[in-house]
VEXZA-236104 format. One record per residue (C-alpha): y, z, x; residue number from 0; residue in three letters. Coordinates in steps of 0.001 Angstrom, whole numbers, plus 500000, padded with zeros to 6 digits. Example, Ala and Ser with C-alpha at 12.3 -4.5 7.8 and 13.67 -1.06 7.14 Angstrom:
2
+--------+--------+--------+-----+------+
:     yy :     zz :     xx : seq : type :
+--------+--------+--------+-----+------+
: 495500 : 507800 : 512300 :   0 :  ala :
: 498940 : 507140 : 513670 :   1 :  ser :
+--------+--------+--------+-----+------+
***
This chain:
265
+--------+--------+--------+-----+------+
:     yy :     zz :     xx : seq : type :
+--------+--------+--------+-----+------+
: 465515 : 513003 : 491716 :   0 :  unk :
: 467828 : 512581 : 494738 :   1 :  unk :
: 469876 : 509619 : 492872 :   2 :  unk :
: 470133 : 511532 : 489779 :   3 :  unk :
: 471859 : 514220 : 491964 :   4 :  unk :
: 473763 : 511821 : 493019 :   5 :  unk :
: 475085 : 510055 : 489616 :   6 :  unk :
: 475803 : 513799 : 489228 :   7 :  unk :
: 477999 : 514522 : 492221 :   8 :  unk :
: 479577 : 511414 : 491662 :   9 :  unk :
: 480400 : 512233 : 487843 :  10 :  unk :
: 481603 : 515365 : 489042 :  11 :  unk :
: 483961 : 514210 : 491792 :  12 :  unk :
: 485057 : 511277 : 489361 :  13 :  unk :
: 486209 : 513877 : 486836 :  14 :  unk :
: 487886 : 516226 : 488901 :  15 :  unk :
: 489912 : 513254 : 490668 :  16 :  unk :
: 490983 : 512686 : 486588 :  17 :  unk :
: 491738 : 516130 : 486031 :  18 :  unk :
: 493564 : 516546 : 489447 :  19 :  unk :
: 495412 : 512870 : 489089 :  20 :  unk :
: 496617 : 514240 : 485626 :  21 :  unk :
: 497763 : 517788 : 486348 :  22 :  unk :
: 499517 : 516312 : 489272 :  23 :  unk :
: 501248 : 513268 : 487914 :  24 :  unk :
: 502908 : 515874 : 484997 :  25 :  unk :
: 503750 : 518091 : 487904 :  26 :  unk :
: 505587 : 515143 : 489628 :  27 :  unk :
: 507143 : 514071 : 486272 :  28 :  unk :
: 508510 : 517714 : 485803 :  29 :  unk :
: 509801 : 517874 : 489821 :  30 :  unk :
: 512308 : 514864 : 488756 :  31 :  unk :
: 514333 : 518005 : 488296 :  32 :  unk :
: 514848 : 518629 : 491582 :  33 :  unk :
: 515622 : 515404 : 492849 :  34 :  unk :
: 514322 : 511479 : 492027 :  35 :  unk :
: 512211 : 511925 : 495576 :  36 :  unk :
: 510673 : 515076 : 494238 :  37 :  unk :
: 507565 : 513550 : 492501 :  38 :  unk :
: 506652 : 511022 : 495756 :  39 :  unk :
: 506801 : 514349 : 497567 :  40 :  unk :
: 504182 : 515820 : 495566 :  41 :  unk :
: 502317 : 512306 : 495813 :  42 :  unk :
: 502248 : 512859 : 499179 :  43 :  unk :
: 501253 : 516312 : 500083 :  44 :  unk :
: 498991 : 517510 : 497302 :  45 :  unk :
: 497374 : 514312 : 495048 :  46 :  unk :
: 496952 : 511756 : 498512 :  47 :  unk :
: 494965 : 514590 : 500222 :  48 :  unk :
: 493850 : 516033 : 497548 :  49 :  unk :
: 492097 : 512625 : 495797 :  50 :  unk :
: 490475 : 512028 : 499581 :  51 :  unk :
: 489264 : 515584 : 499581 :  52 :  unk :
: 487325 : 515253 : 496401 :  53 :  unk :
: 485884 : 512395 : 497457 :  54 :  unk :
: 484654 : 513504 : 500588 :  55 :  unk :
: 486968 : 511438 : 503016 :  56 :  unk :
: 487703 : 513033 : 506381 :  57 :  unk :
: 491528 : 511495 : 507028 :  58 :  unk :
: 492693 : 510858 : 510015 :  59 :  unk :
: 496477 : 509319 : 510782 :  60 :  unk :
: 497641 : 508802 : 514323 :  61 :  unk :
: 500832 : 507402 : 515418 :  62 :  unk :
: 504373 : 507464 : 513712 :  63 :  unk :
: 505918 : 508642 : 516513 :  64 :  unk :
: 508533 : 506078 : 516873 :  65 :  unk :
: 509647 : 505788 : 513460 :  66 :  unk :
: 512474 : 507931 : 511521 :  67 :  unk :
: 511138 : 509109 : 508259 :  68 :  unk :
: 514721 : 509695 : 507396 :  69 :  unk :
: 515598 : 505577 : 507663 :  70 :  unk :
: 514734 : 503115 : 504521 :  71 :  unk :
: 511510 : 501269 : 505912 :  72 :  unk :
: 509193 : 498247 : 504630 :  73 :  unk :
: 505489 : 499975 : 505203 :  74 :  unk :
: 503214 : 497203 : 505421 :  75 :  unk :
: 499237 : 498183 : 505805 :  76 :  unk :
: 495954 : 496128 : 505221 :  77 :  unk :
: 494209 : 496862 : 502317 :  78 :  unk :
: 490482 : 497791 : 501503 :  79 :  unk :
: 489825 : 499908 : 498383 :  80 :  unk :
: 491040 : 502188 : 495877 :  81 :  unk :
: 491360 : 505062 : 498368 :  82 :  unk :
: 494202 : 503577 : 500520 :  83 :  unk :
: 497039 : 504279 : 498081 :  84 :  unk :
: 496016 : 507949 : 498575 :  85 :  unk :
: 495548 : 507471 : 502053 :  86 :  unk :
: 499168 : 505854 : 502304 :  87 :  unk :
: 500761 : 508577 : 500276 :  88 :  unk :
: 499000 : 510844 : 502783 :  89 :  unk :
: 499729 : 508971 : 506251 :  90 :  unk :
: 503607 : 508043 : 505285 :  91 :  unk :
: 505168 : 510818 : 505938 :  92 :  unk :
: 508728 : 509425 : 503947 :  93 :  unk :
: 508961 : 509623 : 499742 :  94 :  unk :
: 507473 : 505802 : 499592 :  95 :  unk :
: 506994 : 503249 : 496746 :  96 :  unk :
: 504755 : 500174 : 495867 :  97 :  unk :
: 505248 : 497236 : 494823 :  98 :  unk :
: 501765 : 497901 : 491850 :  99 :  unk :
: 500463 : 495221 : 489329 : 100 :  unk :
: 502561 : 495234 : 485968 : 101 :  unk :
: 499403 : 496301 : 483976 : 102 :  unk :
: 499123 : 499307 : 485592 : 103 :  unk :
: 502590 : 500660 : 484023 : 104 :  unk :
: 500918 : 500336 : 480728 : 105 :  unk :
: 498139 : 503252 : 481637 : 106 :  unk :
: 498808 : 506537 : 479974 : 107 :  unk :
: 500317 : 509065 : 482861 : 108 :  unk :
: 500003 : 506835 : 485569 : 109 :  unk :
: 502032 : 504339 : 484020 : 110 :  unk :
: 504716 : 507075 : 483340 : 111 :  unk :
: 504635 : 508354 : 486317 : 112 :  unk :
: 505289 : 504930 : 487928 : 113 :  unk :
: 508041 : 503718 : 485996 : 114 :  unk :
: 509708 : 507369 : 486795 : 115 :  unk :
: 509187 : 507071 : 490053 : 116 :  unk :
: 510954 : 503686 : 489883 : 117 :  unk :
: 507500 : 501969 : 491550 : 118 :  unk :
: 508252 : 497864 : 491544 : 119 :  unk :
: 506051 : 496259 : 488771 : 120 :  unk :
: 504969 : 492700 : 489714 : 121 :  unk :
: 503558 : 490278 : 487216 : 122 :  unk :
: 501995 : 487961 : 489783 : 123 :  unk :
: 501540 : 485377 : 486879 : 124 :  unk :
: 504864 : 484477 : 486670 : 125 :  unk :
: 506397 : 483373 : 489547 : 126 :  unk :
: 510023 : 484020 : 488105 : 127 :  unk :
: 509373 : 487143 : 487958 : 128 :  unk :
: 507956 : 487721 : 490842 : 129 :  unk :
: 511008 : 486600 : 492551 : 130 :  unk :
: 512986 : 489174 : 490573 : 131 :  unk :
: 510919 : 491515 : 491784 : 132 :  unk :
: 511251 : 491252 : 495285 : 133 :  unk :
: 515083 : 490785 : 494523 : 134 :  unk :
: 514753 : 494422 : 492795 : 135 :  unk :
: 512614 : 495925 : 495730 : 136 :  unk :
: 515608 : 494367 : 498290 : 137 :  unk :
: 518085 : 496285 : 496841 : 138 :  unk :
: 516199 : 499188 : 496162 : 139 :  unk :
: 515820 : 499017 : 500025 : 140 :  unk :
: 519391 : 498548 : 500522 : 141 :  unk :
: 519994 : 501876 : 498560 : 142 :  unk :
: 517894 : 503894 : 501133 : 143 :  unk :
: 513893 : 503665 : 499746 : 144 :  unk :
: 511119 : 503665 : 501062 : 145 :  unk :
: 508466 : 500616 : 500018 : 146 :  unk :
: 505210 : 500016 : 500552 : 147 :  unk :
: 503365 : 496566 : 500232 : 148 :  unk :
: 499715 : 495522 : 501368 : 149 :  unk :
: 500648 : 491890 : 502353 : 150 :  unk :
: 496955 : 490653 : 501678 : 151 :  unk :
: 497722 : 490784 : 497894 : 152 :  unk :
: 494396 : 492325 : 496991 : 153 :  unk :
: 491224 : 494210 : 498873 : 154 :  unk :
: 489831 : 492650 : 501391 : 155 :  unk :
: 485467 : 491975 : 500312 : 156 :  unk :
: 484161 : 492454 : 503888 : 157 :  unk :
: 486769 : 494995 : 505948 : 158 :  unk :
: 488223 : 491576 : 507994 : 159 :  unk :
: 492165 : 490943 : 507706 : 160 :  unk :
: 493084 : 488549 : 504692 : 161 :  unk :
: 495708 : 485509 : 505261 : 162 :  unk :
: 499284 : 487356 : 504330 : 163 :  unk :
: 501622 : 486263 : 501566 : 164 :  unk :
: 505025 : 485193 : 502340 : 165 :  unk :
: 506886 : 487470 : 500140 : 166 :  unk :
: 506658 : 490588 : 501873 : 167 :  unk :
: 508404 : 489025 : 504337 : 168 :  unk :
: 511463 : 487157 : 502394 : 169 :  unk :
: 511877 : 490881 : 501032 : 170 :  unk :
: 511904 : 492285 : 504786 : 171 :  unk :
: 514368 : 489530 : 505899 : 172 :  unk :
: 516593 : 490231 : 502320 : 173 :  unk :
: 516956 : 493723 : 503169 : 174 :  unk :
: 517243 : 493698 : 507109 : 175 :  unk :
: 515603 : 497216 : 507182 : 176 :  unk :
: 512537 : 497893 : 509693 : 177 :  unk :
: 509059 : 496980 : 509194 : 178 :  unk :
: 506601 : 499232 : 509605 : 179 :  unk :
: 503190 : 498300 : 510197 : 180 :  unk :
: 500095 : 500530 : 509369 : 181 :  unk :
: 496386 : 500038 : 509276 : 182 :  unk :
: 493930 : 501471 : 507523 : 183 :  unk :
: 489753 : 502020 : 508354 : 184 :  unk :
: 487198 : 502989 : 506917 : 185 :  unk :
: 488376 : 503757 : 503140 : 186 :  unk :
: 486086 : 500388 : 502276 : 187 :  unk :
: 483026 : 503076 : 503357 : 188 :  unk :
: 484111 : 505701 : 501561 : 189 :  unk :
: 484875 : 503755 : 498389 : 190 :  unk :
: 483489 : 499923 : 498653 : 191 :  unk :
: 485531 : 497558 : 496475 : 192 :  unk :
: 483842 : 497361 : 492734 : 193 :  unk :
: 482115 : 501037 : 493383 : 194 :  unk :
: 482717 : 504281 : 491332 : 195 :  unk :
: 480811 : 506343 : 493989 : 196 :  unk :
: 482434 : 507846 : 496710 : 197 :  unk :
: 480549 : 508325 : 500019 : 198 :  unk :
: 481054 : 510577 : 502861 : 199 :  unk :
: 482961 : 508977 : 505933 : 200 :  unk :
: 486451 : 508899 : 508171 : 201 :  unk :
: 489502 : 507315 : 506638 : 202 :  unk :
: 491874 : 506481 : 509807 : 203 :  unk :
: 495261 : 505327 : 509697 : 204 :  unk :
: 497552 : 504203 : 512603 : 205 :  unk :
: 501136 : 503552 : 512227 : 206 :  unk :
: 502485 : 501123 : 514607 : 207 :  unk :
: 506434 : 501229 : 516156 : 208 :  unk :
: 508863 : 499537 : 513804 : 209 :  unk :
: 509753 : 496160 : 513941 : 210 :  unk :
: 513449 : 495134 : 513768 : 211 :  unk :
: 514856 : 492212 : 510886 : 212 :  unk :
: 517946 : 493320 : 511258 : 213 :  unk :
: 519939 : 489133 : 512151 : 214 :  unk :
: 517019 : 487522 : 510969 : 215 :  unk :
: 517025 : 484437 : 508239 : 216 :  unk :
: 514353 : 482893 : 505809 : 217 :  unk :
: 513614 : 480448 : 509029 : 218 :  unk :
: 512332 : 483476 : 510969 : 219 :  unk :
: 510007 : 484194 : 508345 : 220 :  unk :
: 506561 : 482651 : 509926 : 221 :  unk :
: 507725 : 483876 : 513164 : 222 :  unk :
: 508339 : 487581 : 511509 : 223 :  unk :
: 504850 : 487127 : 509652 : 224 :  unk :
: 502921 : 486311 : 513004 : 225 :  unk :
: 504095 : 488661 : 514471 : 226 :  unk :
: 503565 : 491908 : 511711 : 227 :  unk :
: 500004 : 490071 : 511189 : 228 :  unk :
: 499185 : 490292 : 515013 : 229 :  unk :
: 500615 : 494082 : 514795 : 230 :  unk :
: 498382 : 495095 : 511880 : 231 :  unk :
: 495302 : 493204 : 513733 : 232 :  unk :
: 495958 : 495686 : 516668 : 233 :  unk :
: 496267 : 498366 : 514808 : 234 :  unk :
: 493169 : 497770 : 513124 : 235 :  unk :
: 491218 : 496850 : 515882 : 236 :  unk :
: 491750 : 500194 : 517741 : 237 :  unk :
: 490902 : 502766 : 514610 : 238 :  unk :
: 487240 : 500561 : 514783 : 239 :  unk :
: 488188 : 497563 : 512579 : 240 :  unk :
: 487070 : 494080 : 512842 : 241 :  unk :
: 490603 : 492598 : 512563 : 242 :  unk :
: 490956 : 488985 : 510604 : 243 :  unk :
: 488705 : 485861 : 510175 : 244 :  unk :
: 489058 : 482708 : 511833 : 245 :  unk :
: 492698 : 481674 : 512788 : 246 :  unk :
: 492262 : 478202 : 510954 : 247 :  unk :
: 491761 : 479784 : 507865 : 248 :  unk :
: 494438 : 482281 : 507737 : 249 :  unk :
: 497868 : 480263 : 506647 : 250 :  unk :
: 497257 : 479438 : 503042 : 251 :  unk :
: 499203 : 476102 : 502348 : 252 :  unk :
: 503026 : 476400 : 501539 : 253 :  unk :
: 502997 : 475178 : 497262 : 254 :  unk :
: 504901 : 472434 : 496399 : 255 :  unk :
: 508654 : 472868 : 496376 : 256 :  unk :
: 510087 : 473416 : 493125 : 257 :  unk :
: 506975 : 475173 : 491274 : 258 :  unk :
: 507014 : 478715 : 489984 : 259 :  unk :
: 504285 : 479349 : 493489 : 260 :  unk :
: 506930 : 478095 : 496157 : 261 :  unk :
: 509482 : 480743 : 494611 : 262 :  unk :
: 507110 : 483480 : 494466 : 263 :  unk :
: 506039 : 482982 : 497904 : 264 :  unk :
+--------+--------+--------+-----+------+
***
């Protein structure tokens, strides 16, 4: 009897996330009136909160102090489940946008609202393309956004830090605007990776101090990597997380140079 009340709590919360996502995203689409920004606002302060609400999430963000919300920024955070892109709309206190799988532009409403909201759309099966699309996100950068990437690449299966991909940071070191690294605990609880069900729990974010690119070239990219990686570990660490796996098995293995990998990396 208690996990059939369950199935129907979690139906419930499922649908009104739906119904909430959808009234929401045609909001945002009808805000582009006001201003291009005007839909990641309302990202940001009603569907973030709002989806982590339904689901039962107590959110908690802490730091942030040392960055200008006003300045173009590269938001890097670790990533663990569905419920950090709410949590980063939430914690990120700028109009921000990700760089999102290509198939996702192709879902009714969400797709709309992401090509409106000019959100980069990466097929990661095509390295060429890939490269065009951190090209796109530099100069979108350049212009004065706001982007968000989780440098993992996907969810992490057991909490622990994932070996980073190298694009993030050719995009950082294209742009020369200010990383900014987050991290993010506890939304793998809430949500676990392959669930449906949503559990009470905390969500914590910390945003660390901005790190300067600003002179930097491509041969200060492992340097620049070790040093967000260490950042994010730190960050993690102190809102209860259990940081990254072995050292030895972090640096995946540059690809051959010439193939479609070695560009896209």
């Amino acid at each position: 009897m208690k996990k059939l009340g369950q199935l129907l709590v979690n139906a419930g919360q499922i649908l009104l996330v739906a119904i909430l996502s959808t009234i929401l995203m045609i909001v945002a689409l009808v805000s582009r009136l006001f201003g291009p920004d005007a839909p990641l606002h309302v990202a940001g302060r009603l569907w973030g909160p709002g989806v982590l609400w339904i689901c039962g999430a107590r959110f908690v963000v802490e730091g942030g102090e040392a960055v200008d919300w006003k300045k173009p920024h590269l938001f890097l955070m670790n990533h663990q489940s569905m419920l950090d892109i709410p949590a980063a709309f939430g914690a990120i206190r700028s109009p921000v946008r990700f760089m999102a799988k290509r198939m996702l532009g192709s879902v009714p409403v969400l797709g709309w609202y992401m090509k409106a909201t000019r959100m980069i759309l990466v097929n990661r099966e095509k390295g060429s393309e890939a490269v065009a699309a951190i090209r796109i996100a530099a100069e979108r950068l350049q212009q004065g956004a706001c982007i968000l990437i989780y440098p993992e690449g996907t969810r992490s299966r057991d909490g622990r830090l994932l070996p980073f991909k190298r694009g993030p940071f050719e995009l950082a070191i294209a742009s020369q605007v200010d990383i900014v690294p987050l991290a993010i605990h506890g939304a793998a609880d809430v949500l676990p990776r392959g669930s449906a069900s949503p559990r009470r729990g905390t969500i914590r974010v910390r945003i660390g101090a901005p790190i300067p690119t600003k002179g930097l070239v491509r041969a200060d990219r492992e340097a620049l990597m070790d040093r967000v990686r260490d950042e994010i570990e730190a960050l993690h660490l102190s809102v209860g997380g259990m940081g990254y796996g072995p050292r030895d098995a972090e640096a995946a293995p540059e690809p051959p140079a010439g193939t479609a990998a070695a560009k896209a990396s």
